[in-house]
Each structure stands twice: as C-alpha cells, then as structure tokens.
N, C-alpha and C positions, 0 to 999 in steps of 0.2 A: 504494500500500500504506500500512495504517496501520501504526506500527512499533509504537505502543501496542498497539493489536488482537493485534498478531501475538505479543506478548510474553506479554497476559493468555490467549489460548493456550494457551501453554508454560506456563502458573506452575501449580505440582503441588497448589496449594493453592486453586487457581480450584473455590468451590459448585458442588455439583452442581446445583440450578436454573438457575446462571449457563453450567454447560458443558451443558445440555440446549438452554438459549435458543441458545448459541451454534452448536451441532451443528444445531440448525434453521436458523438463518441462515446459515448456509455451505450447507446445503442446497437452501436458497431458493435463493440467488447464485449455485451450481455455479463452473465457470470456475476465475478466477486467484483468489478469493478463496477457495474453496477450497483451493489451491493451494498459495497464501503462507502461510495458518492452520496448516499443519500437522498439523489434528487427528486424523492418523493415527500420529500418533507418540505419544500420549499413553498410559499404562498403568491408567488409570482407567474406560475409556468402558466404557458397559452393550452386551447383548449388542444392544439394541431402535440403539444409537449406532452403532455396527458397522455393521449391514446398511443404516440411514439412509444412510451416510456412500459405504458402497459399492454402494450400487443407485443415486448420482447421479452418478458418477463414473468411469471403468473403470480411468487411473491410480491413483485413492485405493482401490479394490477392491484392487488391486495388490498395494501396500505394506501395505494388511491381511490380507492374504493370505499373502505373505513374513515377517508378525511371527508368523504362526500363529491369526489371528483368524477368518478364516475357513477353512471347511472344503469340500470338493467336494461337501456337499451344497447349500451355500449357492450355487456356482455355477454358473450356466446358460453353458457354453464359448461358445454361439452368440450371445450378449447381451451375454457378459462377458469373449471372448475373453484379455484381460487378465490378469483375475485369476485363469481358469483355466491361462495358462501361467506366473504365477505358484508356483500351486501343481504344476504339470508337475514346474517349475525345483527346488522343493522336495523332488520327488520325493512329491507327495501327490496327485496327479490320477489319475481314474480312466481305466482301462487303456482304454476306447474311445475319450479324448480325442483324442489325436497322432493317429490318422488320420483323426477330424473336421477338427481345426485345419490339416491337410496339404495340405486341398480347402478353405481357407477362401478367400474371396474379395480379400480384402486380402493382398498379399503383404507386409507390412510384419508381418503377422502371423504368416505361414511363414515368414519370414523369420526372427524370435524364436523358434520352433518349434526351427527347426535347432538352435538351441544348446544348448537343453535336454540333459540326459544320460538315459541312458536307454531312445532311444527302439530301439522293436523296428525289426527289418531291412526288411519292410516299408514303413514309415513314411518311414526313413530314405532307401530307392529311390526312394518319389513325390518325395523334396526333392532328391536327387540329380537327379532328368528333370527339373525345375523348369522352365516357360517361362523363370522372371525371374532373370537372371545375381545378383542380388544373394542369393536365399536360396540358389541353388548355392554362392554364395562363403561365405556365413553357415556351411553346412553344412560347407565345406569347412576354416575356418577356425576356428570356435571347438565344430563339433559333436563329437560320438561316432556318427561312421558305423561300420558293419558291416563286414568285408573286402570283401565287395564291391562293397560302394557305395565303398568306401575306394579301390578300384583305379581304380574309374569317374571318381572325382573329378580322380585325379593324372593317368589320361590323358584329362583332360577340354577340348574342341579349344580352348576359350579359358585364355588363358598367365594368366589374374589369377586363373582358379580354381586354375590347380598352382601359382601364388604362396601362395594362403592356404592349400591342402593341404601345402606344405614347413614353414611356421610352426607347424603343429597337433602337439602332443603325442603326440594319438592315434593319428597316422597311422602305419602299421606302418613299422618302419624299413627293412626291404628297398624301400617303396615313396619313402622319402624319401630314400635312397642311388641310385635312380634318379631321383629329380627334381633333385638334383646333379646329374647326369649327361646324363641325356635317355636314355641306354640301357636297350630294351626300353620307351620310350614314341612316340606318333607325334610326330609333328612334331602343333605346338599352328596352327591356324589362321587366330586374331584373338588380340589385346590393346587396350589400354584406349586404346594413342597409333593404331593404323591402323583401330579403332572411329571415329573421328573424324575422323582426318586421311587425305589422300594419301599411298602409303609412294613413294619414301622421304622420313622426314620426321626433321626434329633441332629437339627445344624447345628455345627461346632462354631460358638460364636470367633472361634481361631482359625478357622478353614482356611489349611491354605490351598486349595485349589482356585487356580486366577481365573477358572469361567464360570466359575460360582455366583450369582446374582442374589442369591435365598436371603432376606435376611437376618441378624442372628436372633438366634432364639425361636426359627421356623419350626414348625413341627407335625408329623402327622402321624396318627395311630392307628388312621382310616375315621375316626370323627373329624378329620382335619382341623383339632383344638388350637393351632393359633391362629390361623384364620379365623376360627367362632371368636377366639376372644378381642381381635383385630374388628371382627364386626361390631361386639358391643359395645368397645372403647369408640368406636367411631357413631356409634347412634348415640351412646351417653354426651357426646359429645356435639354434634346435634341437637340446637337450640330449637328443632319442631318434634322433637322426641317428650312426650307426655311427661310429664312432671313424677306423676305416679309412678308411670313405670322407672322413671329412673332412679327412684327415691328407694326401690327394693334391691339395688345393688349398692349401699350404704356398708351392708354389712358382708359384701362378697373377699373370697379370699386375695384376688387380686390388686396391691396396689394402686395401680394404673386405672384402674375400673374407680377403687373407691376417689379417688384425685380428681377422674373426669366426672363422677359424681360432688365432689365437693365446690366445683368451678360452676353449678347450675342456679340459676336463678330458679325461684317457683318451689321449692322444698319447704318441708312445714320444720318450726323450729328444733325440733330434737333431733330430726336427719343432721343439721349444721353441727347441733352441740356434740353430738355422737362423733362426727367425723374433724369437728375439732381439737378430739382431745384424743384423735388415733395415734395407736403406736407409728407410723411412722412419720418419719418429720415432713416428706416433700405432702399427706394428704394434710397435715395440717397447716402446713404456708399455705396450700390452694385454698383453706377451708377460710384462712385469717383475712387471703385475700378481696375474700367473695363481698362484693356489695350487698349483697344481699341479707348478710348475717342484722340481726336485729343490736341494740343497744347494749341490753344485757349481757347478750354471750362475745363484744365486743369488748364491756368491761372487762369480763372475767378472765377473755384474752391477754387484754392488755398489762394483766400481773403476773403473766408468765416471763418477763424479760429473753424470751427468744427472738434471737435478732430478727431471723427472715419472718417471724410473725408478726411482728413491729414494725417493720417494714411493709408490711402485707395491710395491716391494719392501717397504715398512714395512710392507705388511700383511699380508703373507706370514705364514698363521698358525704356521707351524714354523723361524720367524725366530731364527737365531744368534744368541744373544743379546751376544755378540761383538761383532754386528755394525751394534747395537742404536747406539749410541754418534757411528759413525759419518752414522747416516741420521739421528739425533737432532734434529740443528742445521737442519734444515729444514721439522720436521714443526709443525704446529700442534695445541695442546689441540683433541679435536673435542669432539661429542656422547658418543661412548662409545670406551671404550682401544679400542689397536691388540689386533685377536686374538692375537697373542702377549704381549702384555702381559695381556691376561683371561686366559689359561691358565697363566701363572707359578703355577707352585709357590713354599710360603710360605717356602722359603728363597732362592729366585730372587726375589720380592720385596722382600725384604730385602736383598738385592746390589743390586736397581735403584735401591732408596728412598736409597742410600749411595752411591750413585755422583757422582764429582767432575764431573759430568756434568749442569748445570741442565736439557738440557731433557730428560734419562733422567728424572729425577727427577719431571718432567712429566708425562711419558707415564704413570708407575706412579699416579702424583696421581689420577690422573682413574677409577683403580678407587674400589667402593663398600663394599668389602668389605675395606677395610686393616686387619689388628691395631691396636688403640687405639695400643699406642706407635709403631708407624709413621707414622700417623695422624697424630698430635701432632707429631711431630717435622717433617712436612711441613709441618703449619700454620704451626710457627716457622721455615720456609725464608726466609731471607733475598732469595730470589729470588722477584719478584712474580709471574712465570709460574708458577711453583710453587705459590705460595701460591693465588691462583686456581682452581688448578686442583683443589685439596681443600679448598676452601672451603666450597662444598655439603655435602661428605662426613657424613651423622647423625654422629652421638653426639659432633661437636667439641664441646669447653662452652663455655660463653659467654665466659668472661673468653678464650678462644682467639681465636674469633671476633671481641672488639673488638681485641683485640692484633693483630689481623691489620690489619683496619680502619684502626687507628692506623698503621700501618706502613708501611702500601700505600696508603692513600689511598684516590682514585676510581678504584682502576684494578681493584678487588679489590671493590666494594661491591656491585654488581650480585650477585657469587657470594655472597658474606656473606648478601642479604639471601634467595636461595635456600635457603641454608640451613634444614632443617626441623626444627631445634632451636634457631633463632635465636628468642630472648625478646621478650616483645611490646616493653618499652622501648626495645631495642636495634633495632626496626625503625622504633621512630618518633625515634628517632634517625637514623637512614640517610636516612628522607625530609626531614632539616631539613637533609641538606649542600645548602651556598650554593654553585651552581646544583644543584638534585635534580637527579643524572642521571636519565634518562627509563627507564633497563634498573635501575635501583634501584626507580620508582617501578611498572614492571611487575610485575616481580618482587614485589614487597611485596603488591598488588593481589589476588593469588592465594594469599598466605601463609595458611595454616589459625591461624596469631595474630596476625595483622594484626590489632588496634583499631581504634575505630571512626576516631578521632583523626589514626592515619598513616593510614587508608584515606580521610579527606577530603585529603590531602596528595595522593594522589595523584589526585585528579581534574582535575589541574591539565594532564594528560596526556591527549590521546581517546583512545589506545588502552589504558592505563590505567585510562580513566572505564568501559569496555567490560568489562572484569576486575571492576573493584570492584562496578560496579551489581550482580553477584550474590554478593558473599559477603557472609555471615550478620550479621558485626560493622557491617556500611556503617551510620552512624546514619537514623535513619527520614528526618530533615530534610531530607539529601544523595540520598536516596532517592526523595524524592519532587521533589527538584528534577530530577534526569536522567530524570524525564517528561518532559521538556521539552528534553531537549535533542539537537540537532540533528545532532550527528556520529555518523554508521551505529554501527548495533548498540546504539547507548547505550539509546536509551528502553526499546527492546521487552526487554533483559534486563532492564531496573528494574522493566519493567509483570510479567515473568518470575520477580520475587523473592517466592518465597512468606511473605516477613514483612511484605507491602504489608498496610498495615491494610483489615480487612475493606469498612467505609467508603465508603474510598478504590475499593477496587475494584468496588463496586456501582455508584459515582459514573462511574467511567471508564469502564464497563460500557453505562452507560443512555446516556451520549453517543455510542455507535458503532453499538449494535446495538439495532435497533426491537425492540418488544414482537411476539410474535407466537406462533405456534400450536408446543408444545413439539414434541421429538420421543417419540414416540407406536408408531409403525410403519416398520417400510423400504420404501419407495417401489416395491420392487420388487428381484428377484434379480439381482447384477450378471451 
C-alpha cells in the first residue's frame, strides 16, 4: 500500500480531474487497491463514479449501497449479490429479492440473507431447511424468523443451532425459556465437539494439535453437555428470556450460569440476596454490580469491604449517597461520572463538591455541567486528583487553568491541555515542559487552538505526529515533511490535509497514478 495514495484519497479537497483519474485507476486495479483507496467513502463522487466504482467490485457496491448511493434499480441481485443485500439490510430491496438470494448458489450469501430483517415467512423457511449448518445458524442467531420457523430453529437436531437460537433477541420467549430447559424440545442429535470427534470425548484445554478449533472445555458424552450449557449461558443471558425462568438457575451448579443469572434485571429480591452472598467471588461482583439490586441488600453489600464489590456497587445508579464516601477511596476518575453522580441534583452537588472527602470531590469533578462556582472552586482543590479531574471542565478561565498547572505540575497537564478553552499561548506553553509529556503532547495535537508552533512540538511524538498531520494550524513546512515519514498513519493523513498546496498534490498525484482513460461510464451493473 501506498500510504501517500491512500491519504490523497481521503483529502476533501482532492480536483475533480484528479478524483476522476483516480476512480479510473482503482478501476483499472480492482482488488486491494481498490480496497485500501477507500473511495467509497468519499461524499463528492459523481453519479457516472458510483456505478464505475460499483460494477468492478461487489464489496465497494456494498458500502455504496449502505451510504445510500445506490438504489435497486442500479442492482442486478444475481451479478451483485452484495450490494443487493446491502440494500435488503437497509430495508430498500425489492420484494422479489430474499427468495432469489435464498436459492442462491453460494451459501456464504444465504448465509448474509439470514440476517437481514424483514424477510417474509416464506423466505425465512427455505433458510430454516438450509442444506448448510452455517446459514441455519446465521438465521438462527442474528435473523428475524417467523414463529415458525422460530420453533423449527430451537428444536433444530443440531445443539449449535438452539445455541444461536437462545442468544437471539427475536426468538419468542416461551421458546427461549424452553431452550433453558430442554422441556417440550427433542433431545438435539449432533454438536460441533461429536461433528468431529468420537463421543465420549473431553478437549484438552492444552491441545496441542494446531487444527484444532474446539474450544476449551468442549465436551460430548452424546448429551453434547457443553453445548447444552453454552445454550443456557446464552438464553440467561438474553434480556427477552422470562424472568422466571431464569430466576430457577440461581441455584445451579455452574458458575457461569449463576453470574449470567446475577447480571439480570427482573428477579425478585432473594434470587439477588442469594446470589450475592455466593461462594464464589466473580457471581458476587456481577451480583454487586446489578442495578437492579434494591437499597437494602446494597447496604449490606456495602460492609463487606471487597474491593471489586465496591466497585461494582459505585455504580449503582440509585446509590446512597451516604454511602458514596465510603466506596470513594477506591474508585478511580474514569471517562465519565459514576451514574449517580450524573443524576445528583444541584443541591446534592453541592454537598459532594464540599465534602471532606478528596476522592467524593473527584467523583463530582468529572461532571461537565458544574455551576461556574463549583467549578472554580474545584479547580482550586488543593488535591491533585481533584484538580485533574475538572481540569477539562469549558468555561475554567485561563488564569484557573495555569494556576492549576503551576500547582500540580505534570501530573495535571495532560487534562489542562484538554481543556477547550485553554488559550493558544498556554498550550505552547505545556508543550515546552522539560521532558513534554507525551498525553500533553496528544492532547495538544487535537486542540481546535493549537498553533502552528506547539503543533511542531508535538511531532516529536508518532502518535502525536498522526493527530497533528490533520489539523488546520500544522505549518505547510511540517506538513509536507510527514510525507515522508515512516511511522503508520502519518503520511496518508498529511497527503489527507486539504490545505496541501495545490502543486504539491498534482506532483504527488503524477508519481503514483498513470495517465489514463477518465471515468466516462460504469462498466456495468453490480
């Protein structure tokens, strides 16, 4: 791949002579160059670049077809299977397609049929009887069957299709409350482990055979029992699976089962308290972590000082704020507040932001939406985790921001330079601390006032260099030196900046791609 090529691509500002030659040469190539170019992502191409682009390709038909470019009258299902179930997917195919594509001779392609939504009962029956186990399972697992193709599937003799039938959404829940079960279905006949091996058989979860796929812990003894228990891990798991039914595998002997039962919404309180207080640790972090759990068995959590249930419990969105204090000292600033901290009311706010409590103070930091004097006052927290963590917060003003800086040092400047009211000076500032941290020099790279001046600072960085080659301020000189340079992603975003002088990009243009016959006509209907 050229990384240059693939950048001038993507640049929004690439001539149309230059994106015509190019839509011909990709045409010419077909393949990976194709491929890697992209040019089906672009929002510029004419309608004559379209049909080129998709009568030589049936993945690029595709992708033009999901962005809305093309239409069913542009495609031929039997030439361009592809792009016609593209547009299926989309819900823009026409009504005779799905039992064309159903008899279609690749089953890799009824196979994507299955998933499609929509399709009528008919259609859905031919993929149900399927010769090839994989679009039965397709069908079974990510389609919209009919009821009764939906019944057909759950008692379908092989255990991996009522595997991917327990996983489906769509599947009616009386028929996923018996695939828990097995009640009122036959005994399944094959699975994936006695498809291949002698039963009885038990994977070595150390197998070294390298064309082994099985894997560990497969097992069959002719009940194909991991399989069954792969079914009911995956119906428990399954948020249209009856409440009921899943509340009687509380007390089953499998882990994994009790876990994917402790993760359920809809259980009456003593299934939670039961499965809260399991011998083993990971059902009771799912059990801590369940929103669901009521107040009480919450408290009573909350005295057990285990870390990951404490953690489990801080994010209980109807969290005592009482109790807020206690789980404090162990949680870490994340990406975004704990749900009870986004839902505080602005006098509950105001109690966390005051609290004697660094890392309460924390926690409330990391909202985006604090009253300016809360705001403020956090920014002047004497505690660096605090400060941190409202660093970023709009509207601090600058002198807040260096005072922060000044106070806290490197340990604060990454968030400082987040900041998107932090002033251009003040960022080319940040990139001169002796050694630049490398999350200051990211972070800067991406600032919408980054100068041109910190944004050469930061190319001192690849991943950094990879940020800066596309914002607007990078100076032309630095810009046209990351053509050249070596570390992924860098060129083809620099060849990708639409301020590359015109010039330049003719020049870089005539070095990769031959002179040759423009695009004119589409080659043909995908």
């Amino acid at each position: 791949m050229d990384p240059v090529l693939e950048g001038l691509a993507a640049n929004p500002a690439l001539p149309p002579d230059l994106l015509d030659r190019l839509v011909a040469f990709a045409v010419r190539s077909g393949g990976e160059t194709l491929s890697y170019l992209g040019l089906e992502d672009r929002g510029d191409l004419s309608r004559e670049q379209v049909l080129a682009l998709a009568g030589c390709d049936r993945a690029t038909a595709a992708a033009l077809a999901r962005r809305g470019l093309l239409d069913a009258a542009d495609v031929d299902p039997g030439a361009g299977p592809k792009a016609a179930l593209a547009l299926l997917d989309a819900g823009r195919g026409l009504p005779g397609w799905p039992r064309l594509l159903a008899r279609h001779p690749d089953p890799a392609v009824r196979e994507e049929l299955a998933a499609c939504p929509g399709l009528p009962p008919g259609v859905t029956a031919l993929l149900a009887a399927d010769p090839d186990l994989g679009v039965v399972t397709e069908l079974a697992g990510w389609g919209s069957p009919d009821p009764e193709s939906a019944a057909a599937l759950a008692a379908h003799p092989h255990a991996g299709v009522r595997r991917a039938a327990a996983a489906n959404p769509a599947t009616p829940p009386e028929l996923l409350a018996a695939l828990l079960t097995g009640k009122g279905l036959p005994p399944a006949a094959a699975c994936e482990v006695c498809d291949r091996e002698p039963v009885p058989f038990g994977h070595d979860p150390h197998c070294p055979r390298t064309d082994c796929d099985l894997p560990a812990g497969a097992a069959c003894d002719g009940s194909h029992q991991s399989t069954v228990h792969d079914t009911r891990w995956a119906a428990l798991d399954n948020p249209a699976t009856p409440a009921e039914a899943a509340a009687r595998f509380a007390d089953d002997p499998s882990p994994l089962l009790r876990a994917a039962v402790a993760r359920r919404a809809g259980l009456p309180p003593a299934v939670y308290a039961r499965l809260a207080r399991d011998e083993v640790p990971g059902v009771r972090w799912d059990a801590a972590a369940n929103p669901a759990l009521g107040e009480a068995l919450v408290r009573e959590l909350a005295t057990t000082g285990e870390p990951e249930v404490l953690r489990g419990l801080a994010r209980h969105p109807r969290l005592p704020l009482d109790l807020l204090t206690a789980l404090a000292g162990g949680l870490r600033a994340g990406p975004e507040p704990l749900p009870r901290i986004a839902s505080a009311t602005a006098a509950e706010v105001e109690e966390l932001a005051g609290s004697a409590h660094p890392g309460v103070r924390m926690l409330v930091a990391q909202r985006r939406d604090l009253p300016p004097g809360v705001r403020d006052a956090l920014a002047a927290d004497p505690d660096q985790k605090v400060a941190g963590a409202v660093a970023a917060h709009p509207g601090l003003a600058p002198d807040l921001l260096r005072a922060m800086a000044a106070r806290h040092g490197v340990r604060v400047l990454a968030q400082v330079a987040a900041n998107p009211g932090a002033p251009p000076d003040l960022l080319e500032e940040l990139v001169r601390h002796d050694p630049p941290p490398v999350r200051v020099l990211r972070a800067v790279a991406v600032h919408p006032r980054a100068t041109a001046a910190a944004l050469h600072a930061c190319l001192a960085d690849p991943k950094a260099r990879v940020r800066a080659a596309a914002h607007p301020a990078l100076a032309p000189a630095d810009l046209r030196s990351l053509l050249e340079d070596p570390a992924y992603g860098v060129a083809s975003a620099a060849a990708a900046h639409p301020s590359l002088p015109a010039a330049l990009v003719r020049e870089l243009f005539a070095l990769r791609v031959p002179a040759g016959p423009e695009t004119r006509t589409a080659p043909g209907r995908p």
